[in-house]
C-alpha positions as CSV (number, residue, x, y, z in Angstrom):
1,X,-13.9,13.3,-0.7
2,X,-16.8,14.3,-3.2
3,X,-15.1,12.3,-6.0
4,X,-14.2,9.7,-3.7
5,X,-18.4,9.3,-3.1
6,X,-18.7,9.2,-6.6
7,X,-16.5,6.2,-7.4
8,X,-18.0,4.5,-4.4
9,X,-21.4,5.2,-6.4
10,X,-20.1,4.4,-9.6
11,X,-18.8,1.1,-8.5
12,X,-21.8,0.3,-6.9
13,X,-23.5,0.5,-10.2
14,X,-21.1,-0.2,-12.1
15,X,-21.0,3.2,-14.0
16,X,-18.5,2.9,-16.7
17,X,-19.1,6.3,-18.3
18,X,-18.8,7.7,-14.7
19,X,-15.6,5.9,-13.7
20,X,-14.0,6.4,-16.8
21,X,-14.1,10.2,-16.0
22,X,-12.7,9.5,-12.5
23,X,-10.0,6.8,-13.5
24,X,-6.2,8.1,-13.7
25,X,-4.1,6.9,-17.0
26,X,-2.3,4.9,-14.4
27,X,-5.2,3.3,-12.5
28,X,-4.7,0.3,-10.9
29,X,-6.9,-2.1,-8.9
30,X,-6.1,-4.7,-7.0
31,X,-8.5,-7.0,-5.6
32,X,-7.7,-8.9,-2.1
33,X,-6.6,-12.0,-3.9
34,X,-4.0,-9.9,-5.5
35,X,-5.4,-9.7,-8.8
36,X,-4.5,-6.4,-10.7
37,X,-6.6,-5.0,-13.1
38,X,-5.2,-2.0,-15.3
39,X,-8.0,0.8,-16.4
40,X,-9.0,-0.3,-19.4
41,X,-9.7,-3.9,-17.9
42,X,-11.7,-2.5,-15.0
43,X,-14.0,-0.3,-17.8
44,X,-14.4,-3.2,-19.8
45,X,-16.0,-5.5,-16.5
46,X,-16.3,-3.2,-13.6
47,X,-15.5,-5.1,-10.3
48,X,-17.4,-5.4,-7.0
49,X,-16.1,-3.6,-3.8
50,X,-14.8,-6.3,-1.0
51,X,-16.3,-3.5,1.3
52,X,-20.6,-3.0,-0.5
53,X,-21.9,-1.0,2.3
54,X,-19.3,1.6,3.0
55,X,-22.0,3.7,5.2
56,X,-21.0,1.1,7.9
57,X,-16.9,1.2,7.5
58,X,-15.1,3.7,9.5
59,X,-13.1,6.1,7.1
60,X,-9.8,7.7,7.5
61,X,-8.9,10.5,4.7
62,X,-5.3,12.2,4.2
63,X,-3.8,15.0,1.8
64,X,0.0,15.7,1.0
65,X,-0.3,18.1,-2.0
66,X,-1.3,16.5,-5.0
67,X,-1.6,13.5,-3.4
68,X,-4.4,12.0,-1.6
69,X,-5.9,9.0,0.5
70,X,-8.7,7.4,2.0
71,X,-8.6,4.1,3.8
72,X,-12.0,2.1,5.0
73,X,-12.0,-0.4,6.9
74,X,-14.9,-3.3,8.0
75,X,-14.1,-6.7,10.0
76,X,-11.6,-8.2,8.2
77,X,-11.7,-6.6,5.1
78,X,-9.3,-3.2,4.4
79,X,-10.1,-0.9,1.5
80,X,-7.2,1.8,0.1
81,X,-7.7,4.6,-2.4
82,X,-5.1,6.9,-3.8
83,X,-6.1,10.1,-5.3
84,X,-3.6,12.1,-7.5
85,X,-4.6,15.6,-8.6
86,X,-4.3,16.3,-12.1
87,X,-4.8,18.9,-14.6
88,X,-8.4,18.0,-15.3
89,X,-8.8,17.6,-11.4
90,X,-8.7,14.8,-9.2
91,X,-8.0,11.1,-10.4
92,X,-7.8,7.2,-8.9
93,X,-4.3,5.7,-9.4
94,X,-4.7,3.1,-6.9
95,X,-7.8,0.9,-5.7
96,X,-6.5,-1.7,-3.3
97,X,-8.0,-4.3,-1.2
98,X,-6.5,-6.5,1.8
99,X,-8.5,-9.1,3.7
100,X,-6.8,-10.0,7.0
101,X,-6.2,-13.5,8.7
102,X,-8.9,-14.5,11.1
103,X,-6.7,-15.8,13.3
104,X,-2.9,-14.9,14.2
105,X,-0.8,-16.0,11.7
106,X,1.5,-19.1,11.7
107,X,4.6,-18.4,9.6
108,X,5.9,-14.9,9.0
109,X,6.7,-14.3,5.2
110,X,10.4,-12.5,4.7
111,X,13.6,-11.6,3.2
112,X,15.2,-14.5,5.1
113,X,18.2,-14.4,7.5
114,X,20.4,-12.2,5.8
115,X,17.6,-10.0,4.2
116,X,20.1,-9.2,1.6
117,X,17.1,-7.3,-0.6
118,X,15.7,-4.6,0.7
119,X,17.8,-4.3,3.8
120,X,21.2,-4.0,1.8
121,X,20.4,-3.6,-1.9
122,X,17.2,-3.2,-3.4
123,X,15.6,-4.2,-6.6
124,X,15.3,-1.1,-8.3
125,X,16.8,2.3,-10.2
126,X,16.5,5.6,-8.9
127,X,15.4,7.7,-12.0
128,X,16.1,11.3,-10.1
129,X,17.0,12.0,-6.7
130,X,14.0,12.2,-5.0
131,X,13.8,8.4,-6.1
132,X,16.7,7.8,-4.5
133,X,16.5,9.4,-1.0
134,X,12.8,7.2,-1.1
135,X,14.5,4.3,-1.6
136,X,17.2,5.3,0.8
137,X,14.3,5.6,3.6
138,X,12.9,2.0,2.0
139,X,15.9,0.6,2.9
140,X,16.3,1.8,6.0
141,X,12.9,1.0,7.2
142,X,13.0,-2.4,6.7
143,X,16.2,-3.0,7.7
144,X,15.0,-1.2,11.5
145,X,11.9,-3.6,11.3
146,X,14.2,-6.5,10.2
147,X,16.2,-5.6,13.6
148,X,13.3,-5.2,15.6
149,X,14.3,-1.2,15.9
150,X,11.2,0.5,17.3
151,X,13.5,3.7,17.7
152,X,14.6,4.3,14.3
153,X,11.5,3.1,12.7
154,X,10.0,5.5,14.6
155,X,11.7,8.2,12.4
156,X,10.8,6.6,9.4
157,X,7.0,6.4,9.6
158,X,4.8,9.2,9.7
159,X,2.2,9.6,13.2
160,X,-0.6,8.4,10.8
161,X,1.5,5.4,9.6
162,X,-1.2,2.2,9.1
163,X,-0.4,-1.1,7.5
164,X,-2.6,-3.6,6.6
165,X,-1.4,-7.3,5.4
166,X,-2.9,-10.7,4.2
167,X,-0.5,-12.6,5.9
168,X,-1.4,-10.8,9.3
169,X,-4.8,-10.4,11.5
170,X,-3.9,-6.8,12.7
171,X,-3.9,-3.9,10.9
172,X,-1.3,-1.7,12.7
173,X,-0.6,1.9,13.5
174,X,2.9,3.3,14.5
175,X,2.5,2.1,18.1
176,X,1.0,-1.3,17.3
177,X,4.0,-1.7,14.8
178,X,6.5,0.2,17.8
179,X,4.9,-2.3,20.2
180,X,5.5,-5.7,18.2
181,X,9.5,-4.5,17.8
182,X,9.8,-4.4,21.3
183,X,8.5,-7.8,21.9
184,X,10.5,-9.3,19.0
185,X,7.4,-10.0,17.1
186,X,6.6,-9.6,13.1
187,X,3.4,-11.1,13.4
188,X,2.6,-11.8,9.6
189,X,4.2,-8.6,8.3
190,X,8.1,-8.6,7.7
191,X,10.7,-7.1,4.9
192,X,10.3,-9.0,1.6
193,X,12.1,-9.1,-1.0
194,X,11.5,-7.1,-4.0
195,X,11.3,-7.5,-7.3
196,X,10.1,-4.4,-9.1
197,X,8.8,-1.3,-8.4
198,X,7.4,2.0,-9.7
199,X,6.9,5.1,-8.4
200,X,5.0,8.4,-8.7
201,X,6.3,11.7,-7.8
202,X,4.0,14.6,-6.4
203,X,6.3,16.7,-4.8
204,X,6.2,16.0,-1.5
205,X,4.6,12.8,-1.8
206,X,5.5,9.8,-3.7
207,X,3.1,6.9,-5.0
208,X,5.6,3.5,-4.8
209,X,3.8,0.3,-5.9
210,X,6.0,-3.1,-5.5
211,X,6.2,-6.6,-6.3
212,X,7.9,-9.0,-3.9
213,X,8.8,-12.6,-3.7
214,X,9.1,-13.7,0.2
215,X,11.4,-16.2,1.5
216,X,7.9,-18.7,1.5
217,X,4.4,-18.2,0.5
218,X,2.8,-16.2,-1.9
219,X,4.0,-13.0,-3.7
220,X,3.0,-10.0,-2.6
221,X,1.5,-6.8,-4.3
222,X,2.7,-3.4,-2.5
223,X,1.2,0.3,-1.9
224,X,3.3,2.4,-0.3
225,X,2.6,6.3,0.2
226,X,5.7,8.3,1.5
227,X,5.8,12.2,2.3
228,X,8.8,14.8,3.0
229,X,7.9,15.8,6.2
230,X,10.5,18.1,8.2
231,X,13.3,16.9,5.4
232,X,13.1,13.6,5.5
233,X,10.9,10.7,3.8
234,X,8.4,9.2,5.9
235,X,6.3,6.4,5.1
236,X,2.5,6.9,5.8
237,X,0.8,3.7,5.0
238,X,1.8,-0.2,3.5
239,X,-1.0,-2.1,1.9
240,X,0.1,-5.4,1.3
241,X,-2.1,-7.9,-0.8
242,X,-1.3,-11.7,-1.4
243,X,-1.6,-12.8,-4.8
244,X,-2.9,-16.3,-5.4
245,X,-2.1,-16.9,-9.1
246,X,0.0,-14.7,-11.5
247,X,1.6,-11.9,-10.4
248,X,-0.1,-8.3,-11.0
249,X,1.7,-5.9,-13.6
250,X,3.3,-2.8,-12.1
């Protein structure tokens, strides 16, 4: 949390020389239009927080190892940072922003009918094994949300599960999500497709951003954080962020 204050501060003043020491090799941020900006772009023009007055935005902070989180929130607009702790100490991977619908949205973006991809096969290579029981759980996830499954999803998130999506006007926790199943709703937020993906392994935590291209409306630009909890992969959070123009890099 005390570097997490300072990045907030360095942002504000757009600090380069203090962000640069914060920023991981890796660093990504994403603003909530869904542009992506690597570390070198965000040193060269540092951007402006969707959230300026974090003093006013409830704040949620979470710690699986080397791995680490804090979520704020403020009306409509839904802040994620991921912390990764490396040699030199701790380090930003991912800055990610989501601004929710102001009303309840009209279509629900997906992996159509079938939902082929990520429900059957997905879009992406294992490199090692813990890739591939992550991706196992991935799979499985969506294809309980796909079904409306409150039951297994239930195994699949974690207690602290929260997702936050463009194309919805909630952001959920594990009953909100649990609650929707049961009434057949997806309310904005539904298994895409996806396109590519890379992922970060901590241990017991894995770092999985994603690209996906919905049945209709704009692509979408994924954080995911899962953790081995009691032997099995859990998901703890899904930040999903509309892009408006070109797709972000992974």
């Amino acid at each position: 949390m005390q570097v997490d204050r300072g990045f907030i501060q360095a942002v504000a003043k757009a600090d380069t020389p203090a962000l640069a020491k914060l920023l991981d090799a890796d660093f990504t941020w994403t603003d909530f239009e869904g542009r992506t900006r690597t570390r070198d772009q965000v040193l060269r023009d540092p951007p402006k927080s969707a959230i300026a007055d974090e003093n006013a935005a409830p704040l949620k902070q979470y710690t699986y190892g080397a791995l680490g989180d804090v979520q704020t929130n403020l009306g409509r607009a839904h802040v994620l940072r991921v912390w990764v702790k490396r040699s030199e100490g701790w380090k930003a991977i991912v800055y990610q922003e989501v601004m929710s619908l102001d009303t309840p949205p009209t279509l629900t973006p997906g992996a159509g009918k079938d939902c082929e991809n990520p429900c059957k096969t997905v879009a992406y290579t294992p490199r090692n094994e813990t890739e591939r029981q992550v991706v196992a759980a991935y799979s499985k996830l969506e294809t309980a949300a796909m079904a409306h499954n409150s039951a297994v999803f239930a195994t699949l998130v974690a207690d602290e599960f929260v997702a936050a999506s463009s194309n919805s006007n909630k952001l959920y926790d594990k009953r909100s999500r649990m609650d929707d199943f049961d009434h057949a709703k997806m309310a904005g937020v539904a298994p895409t497709p996806l396109t590519s993906a890379r992922m970060f392994d901590f241990g017991g935590a894995v770092l999985m951003r994603s690209e996906h291209t919905p049945d209709r409306g704009k692509p979408l630009h994924v954080t995911r954080v899962w953790i081995k909890r009691a032997g099995s992969w859990v998901e703890t959070l899904s930040y999903q962020t509309s892009v408006k123009n070109t797709p972000p890099p992974i």
